[in-house]
Backbone bond lengths (Angstrom), bond angles and torsions (degrees), N, CA, C in turn:
res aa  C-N    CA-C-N  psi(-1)  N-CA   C-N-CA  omega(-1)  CA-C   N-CA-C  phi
1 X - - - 1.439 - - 1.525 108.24 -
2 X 1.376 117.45 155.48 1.460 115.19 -161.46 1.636 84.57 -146.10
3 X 1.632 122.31 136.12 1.140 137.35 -171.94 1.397 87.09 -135.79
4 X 1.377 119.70 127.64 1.579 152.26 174.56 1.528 114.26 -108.61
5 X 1.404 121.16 118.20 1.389 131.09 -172.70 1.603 95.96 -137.63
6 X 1.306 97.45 178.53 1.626 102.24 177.58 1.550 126.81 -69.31
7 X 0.967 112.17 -21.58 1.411 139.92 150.38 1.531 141.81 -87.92
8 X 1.306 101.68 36.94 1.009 125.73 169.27 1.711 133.57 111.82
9 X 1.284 114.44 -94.86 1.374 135.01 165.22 1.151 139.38 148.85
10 X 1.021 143.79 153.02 1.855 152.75 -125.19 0.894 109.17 -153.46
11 X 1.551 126.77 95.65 1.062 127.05 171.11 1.665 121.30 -82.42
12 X 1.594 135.19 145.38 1.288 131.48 -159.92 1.531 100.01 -130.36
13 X 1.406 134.75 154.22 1.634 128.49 129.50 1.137 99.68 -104.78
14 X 1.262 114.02 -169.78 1.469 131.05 175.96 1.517 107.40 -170.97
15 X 1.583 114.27 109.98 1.179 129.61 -162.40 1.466 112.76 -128.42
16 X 1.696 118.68 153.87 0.919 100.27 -179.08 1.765 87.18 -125.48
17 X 1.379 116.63 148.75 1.716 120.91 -150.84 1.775 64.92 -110.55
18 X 2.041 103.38 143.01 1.440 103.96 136.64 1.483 146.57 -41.72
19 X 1.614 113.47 130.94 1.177 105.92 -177.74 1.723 116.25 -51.36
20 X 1.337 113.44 -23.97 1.584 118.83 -142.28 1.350 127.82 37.50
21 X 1.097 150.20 42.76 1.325 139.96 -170.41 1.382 116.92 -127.25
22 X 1.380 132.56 129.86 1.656 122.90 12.28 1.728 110.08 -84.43
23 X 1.329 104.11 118.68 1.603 120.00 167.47 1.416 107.81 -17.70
24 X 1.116 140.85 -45.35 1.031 128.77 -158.58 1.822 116.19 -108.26
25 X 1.478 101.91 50.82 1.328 111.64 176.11 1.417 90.73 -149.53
26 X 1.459 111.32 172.41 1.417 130.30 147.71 1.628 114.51 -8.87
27 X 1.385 117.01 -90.16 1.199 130.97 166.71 1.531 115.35 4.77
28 X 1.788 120.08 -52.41 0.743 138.70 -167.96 1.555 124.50 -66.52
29 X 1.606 85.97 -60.69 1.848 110.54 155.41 1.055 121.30 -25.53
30 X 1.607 101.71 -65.34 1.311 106.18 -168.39 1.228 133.54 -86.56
31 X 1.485 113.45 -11.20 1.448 124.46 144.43 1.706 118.50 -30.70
32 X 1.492 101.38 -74.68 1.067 124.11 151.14 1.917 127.83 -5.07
33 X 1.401 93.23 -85.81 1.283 91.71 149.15 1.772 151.17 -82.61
34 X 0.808 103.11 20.06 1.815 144.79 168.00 1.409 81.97 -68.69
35 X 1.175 109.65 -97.32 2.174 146.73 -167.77 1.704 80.41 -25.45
36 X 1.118 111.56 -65.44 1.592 105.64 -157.08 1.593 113.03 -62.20
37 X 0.907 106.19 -43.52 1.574 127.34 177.65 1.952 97.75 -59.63
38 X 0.771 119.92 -64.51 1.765 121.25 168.64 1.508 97.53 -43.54
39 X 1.352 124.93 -74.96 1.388 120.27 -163.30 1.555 107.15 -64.83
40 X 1.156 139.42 -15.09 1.463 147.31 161.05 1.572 110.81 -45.98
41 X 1.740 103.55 -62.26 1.026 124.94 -176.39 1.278 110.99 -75.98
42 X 1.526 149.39 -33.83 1.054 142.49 -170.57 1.640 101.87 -80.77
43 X 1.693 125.71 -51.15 1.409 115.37 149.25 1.669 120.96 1.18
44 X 1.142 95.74 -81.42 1.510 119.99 -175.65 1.484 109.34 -35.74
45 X 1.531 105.76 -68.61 1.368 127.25 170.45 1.095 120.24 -22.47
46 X 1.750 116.07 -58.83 1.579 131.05 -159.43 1.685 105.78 -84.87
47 X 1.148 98.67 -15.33 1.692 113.87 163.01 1.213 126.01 -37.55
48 X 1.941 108.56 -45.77 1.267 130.75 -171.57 1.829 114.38 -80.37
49 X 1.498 112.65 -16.74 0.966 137.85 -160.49 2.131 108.46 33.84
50 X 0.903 55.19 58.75 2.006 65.70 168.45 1.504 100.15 -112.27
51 X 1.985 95.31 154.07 1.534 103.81 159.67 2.052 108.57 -73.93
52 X 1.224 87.30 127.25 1.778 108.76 -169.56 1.215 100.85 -125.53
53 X 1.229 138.49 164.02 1.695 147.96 146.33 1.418 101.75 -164.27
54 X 1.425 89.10 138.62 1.264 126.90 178.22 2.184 124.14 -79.09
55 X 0.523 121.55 20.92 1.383 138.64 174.46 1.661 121.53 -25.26
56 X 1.267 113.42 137.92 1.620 111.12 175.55 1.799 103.57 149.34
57 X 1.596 108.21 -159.02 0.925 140.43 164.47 1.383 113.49 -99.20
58 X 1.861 107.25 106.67 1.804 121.91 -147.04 1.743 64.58 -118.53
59 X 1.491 156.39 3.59 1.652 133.24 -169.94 1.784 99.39 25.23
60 X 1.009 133.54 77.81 1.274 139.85 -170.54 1.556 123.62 -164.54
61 X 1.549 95.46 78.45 1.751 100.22 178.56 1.665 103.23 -77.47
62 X 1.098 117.51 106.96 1.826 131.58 -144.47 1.481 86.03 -111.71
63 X 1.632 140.98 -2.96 1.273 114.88 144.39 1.704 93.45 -168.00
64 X 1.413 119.72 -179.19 1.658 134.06 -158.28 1.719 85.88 -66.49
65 X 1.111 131.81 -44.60 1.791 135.13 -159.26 1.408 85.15 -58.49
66 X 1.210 126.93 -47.90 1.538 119.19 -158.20 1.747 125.30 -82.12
67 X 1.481 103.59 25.22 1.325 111.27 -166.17 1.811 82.22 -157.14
68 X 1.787 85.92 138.20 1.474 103.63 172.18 1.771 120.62 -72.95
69 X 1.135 101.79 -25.91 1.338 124.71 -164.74 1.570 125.99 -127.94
70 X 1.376 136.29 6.18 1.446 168.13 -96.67 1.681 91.87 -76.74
71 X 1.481 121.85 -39.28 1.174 128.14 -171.32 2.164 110.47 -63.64
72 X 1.301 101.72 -22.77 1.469 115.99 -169.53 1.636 74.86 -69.08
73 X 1.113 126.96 -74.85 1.650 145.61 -165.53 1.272 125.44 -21.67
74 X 1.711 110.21 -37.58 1.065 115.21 -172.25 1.318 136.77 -40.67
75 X 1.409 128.30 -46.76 1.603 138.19 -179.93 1.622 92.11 -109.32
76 X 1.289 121.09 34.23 1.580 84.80 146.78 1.256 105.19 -136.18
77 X 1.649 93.64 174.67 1.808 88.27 -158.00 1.546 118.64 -75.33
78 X 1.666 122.11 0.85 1.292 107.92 163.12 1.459 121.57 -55.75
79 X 1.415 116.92 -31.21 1.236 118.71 179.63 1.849 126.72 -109.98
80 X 1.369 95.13 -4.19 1.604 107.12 161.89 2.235 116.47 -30.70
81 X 1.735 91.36 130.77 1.425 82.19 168.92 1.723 140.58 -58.17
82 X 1.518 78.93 -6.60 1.707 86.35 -172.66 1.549 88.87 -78.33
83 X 1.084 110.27 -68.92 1.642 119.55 -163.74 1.417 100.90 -27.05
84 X 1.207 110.80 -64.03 1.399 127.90 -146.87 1.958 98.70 -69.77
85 X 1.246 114.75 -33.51 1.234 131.00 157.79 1.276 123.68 -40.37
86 X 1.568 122.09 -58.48 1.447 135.85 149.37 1.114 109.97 -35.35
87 X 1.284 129.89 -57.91 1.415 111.69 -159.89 1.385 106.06 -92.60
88 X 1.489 129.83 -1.27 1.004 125.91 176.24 1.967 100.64 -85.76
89 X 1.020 120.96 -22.59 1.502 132.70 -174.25 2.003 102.62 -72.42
90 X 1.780 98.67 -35.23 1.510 96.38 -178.26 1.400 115.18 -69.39
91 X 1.832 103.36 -37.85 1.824 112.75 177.73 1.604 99.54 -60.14
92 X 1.370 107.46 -47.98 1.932 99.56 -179.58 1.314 125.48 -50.60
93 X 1.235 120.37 -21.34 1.634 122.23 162.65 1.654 123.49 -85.70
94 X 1.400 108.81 10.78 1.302 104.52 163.28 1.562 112.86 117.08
95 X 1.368 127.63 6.24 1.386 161.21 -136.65 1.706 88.98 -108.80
96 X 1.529 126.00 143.55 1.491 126.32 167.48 1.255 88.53 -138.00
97 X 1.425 96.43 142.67 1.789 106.28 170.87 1.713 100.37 -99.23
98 X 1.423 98.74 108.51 1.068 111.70 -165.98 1.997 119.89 -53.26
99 X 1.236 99.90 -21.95 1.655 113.85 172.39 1.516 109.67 -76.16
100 X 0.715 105.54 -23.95 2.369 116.38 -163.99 1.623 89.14 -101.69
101 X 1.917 124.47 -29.40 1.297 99.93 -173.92 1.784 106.83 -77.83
102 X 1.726 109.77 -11.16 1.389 107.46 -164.69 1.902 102.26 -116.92
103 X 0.875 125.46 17.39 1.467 125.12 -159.11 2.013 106.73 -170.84
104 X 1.299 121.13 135.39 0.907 125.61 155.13 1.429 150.44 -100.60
105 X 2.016 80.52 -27.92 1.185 115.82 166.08 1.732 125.02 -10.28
106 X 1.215 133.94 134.79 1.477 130.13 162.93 1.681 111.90 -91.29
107 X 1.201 142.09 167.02 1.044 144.21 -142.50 1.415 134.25 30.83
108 X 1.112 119.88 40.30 1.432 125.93 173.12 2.088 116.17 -115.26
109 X 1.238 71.46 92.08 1.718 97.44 -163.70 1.329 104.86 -107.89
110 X 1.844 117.48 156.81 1.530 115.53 -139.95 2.080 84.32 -147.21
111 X 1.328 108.88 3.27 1.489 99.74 179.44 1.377 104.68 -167.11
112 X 1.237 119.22 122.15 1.680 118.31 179.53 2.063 91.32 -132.47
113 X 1.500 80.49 134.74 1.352 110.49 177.11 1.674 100.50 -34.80
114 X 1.530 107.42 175.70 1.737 108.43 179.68 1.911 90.43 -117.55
115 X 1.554 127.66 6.38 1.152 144.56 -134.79 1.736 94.52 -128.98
116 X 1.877 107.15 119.41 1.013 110.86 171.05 2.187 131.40 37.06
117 X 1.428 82.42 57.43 1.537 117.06 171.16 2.090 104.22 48.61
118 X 1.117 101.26 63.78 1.699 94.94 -161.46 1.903 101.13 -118.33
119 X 1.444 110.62 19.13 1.437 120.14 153.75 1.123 89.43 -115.80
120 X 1.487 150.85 -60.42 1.775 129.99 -169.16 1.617 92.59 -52.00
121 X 1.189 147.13 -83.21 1.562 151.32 -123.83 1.690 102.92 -86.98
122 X 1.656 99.09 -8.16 1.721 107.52 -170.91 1.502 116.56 20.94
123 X 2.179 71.05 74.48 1.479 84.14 173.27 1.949 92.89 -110.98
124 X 1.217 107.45 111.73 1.580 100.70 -153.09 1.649 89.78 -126.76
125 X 1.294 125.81 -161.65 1.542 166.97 166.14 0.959 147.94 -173.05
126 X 1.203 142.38 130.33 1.762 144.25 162.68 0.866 119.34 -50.90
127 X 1.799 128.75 116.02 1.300 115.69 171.70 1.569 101.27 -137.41
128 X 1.351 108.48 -11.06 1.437 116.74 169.36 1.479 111.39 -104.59
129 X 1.909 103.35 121.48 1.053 139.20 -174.54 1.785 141.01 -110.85
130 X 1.006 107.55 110.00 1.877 90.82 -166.45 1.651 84.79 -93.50
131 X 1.286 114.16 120.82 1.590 125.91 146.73 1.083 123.48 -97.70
132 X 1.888 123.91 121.09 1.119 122.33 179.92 1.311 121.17 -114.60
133 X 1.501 108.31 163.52 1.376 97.76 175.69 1.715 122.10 -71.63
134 X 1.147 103.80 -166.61 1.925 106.09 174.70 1.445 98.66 -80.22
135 X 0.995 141.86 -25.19 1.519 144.54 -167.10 1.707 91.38 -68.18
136 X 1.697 112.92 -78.10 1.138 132.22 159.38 1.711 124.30 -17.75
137 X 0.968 95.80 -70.11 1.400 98.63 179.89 1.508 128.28 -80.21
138 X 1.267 103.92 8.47 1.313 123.98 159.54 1.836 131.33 -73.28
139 X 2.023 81.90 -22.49 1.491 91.48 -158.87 1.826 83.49 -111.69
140 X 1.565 130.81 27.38 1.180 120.12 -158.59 1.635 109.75 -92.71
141 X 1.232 122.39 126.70 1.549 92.71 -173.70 1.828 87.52 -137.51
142 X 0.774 124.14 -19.76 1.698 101.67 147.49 1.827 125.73 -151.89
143 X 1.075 103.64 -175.54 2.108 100.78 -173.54 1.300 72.69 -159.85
144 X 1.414 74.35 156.37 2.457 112.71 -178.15 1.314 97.13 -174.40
145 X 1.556 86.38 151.55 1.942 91.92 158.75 1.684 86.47 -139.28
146 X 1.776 77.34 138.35 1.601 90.88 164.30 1.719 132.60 -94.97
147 X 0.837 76.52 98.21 2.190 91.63 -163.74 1.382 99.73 -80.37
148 X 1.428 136.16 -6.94 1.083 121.61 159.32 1.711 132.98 -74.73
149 X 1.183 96.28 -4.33 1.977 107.10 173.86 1.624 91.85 -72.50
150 X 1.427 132.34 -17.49 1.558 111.25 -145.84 2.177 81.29 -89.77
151 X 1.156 129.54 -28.56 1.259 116.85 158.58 1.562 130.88 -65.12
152 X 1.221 112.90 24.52 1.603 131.91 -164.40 1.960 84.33 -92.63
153 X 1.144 110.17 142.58 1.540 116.74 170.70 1.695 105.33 -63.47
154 X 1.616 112.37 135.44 1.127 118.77 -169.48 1.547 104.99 45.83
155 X 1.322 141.38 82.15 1.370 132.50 155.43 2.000 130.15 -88.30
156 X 0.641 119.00 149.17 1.494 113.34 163.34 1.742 112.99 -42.11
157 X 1.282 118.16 159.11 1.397 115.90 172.72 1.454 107.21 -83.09
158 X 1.827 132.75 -11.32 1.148 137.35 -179.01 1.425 102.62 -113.77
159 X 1.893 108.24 161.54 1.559 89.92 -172.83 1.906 70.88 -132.29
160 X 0.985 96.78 -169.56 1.973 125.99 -160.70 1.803 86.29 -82.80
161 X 1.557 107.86 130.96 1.399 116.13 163.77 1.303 80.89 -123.14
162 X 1.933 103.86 133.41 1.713 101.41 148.30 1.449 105.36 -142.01
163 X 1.405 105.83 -151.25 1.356 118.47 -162.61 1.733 113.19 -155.00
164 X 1.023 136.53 166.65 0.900 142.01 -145.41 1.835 100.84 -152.66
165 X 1.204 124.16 97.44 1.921 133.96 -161.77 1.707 76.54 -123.24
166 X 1.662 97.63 138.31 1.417 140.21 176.16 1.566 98.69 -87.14
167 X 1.537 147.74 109.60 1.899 127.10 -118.98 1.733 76.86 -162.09
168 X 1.057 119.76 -34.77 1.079 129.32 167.44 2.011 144.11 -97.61
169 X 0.950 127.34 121.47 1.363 115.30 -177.01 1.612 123.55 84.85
170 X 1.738 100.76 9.65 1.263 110.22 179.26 1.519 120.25 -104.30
């Protein structure tokens, strides 16, 4: 999708990456090869040098800050070294996680289970990510997630990460 302002325009996807889980099947693989196929394509992308971001559900606890509990994490493939490898391979092509460029903070988590009280005990994680390009993240002037919708009656298990691009006058 491509959004046109007076200042130019912003191009977006919005994807949702396989869970892979349990790692040790298919499932896993092909997660796996999902990641590669994105980073293939995002290559491509940065080619154009446009402001781009990549947006969605990346299943990608991308470091220990981003998990309430990191030790639960270990064997599954949100937090697998490969995974976490991938997405470190997408930031290596020029990619900012737009929350980590504005916040360091630990507990700022974007999905808590519906399973054994883990929005009351915020026992949560990040797995939804806006990655932008250098074009993009040039124009970044703030990121939040609003984790208070996830107490909304009947809510999603994920709540809204966004961002805030300077779209104009740049």
């Amino acid at each position: 999708m491509v959004v046109s302002t007076k200042g130019g325009a912003l191009r977006f996807a919005s994807l949702y990456l396989p869970n892979g889980n349990p790692p040790d099947t298919d499932k896993y693989r092909y997660k796996l090869a999902w990641f590669d196929r994105l980073i293939a394509y995002a290559r491509q992308r940065l080619e154009l040098e446009e402001p781009f971001i990549l947006a969605g559900d990346y299943n990608v606890i991308a470091d220990p800050r981003d998990a309430r509990d990191i030790a639960q994490w270990t064997g599954d493939a949100l937090y697998l070294p490969a995974t976490r490898a991938r997405f470190r391979a997408l930031a290596n092509l020029g990619f900012t996680d737009a929350l980590r460029a504005t916040s360091d903070e630990a507990g700022l988590y974007s999905f808590w289970d519906y399973q054994a009280g883990a929005w009351q005990k915020n026992n949560g994680i990040r797995i939804d990510h806006l990655m932008l390009s250098p074009e993009a993240s040039d124009r970044l002037a703030g990121c939040g997630i609003d984790a208070e919708v996830r107490a909304l009656e009947k809510p999603s298990d994920h709540v809204p990460v966004w961002a805030d691009l300077r779209l104009e006058g740049t």
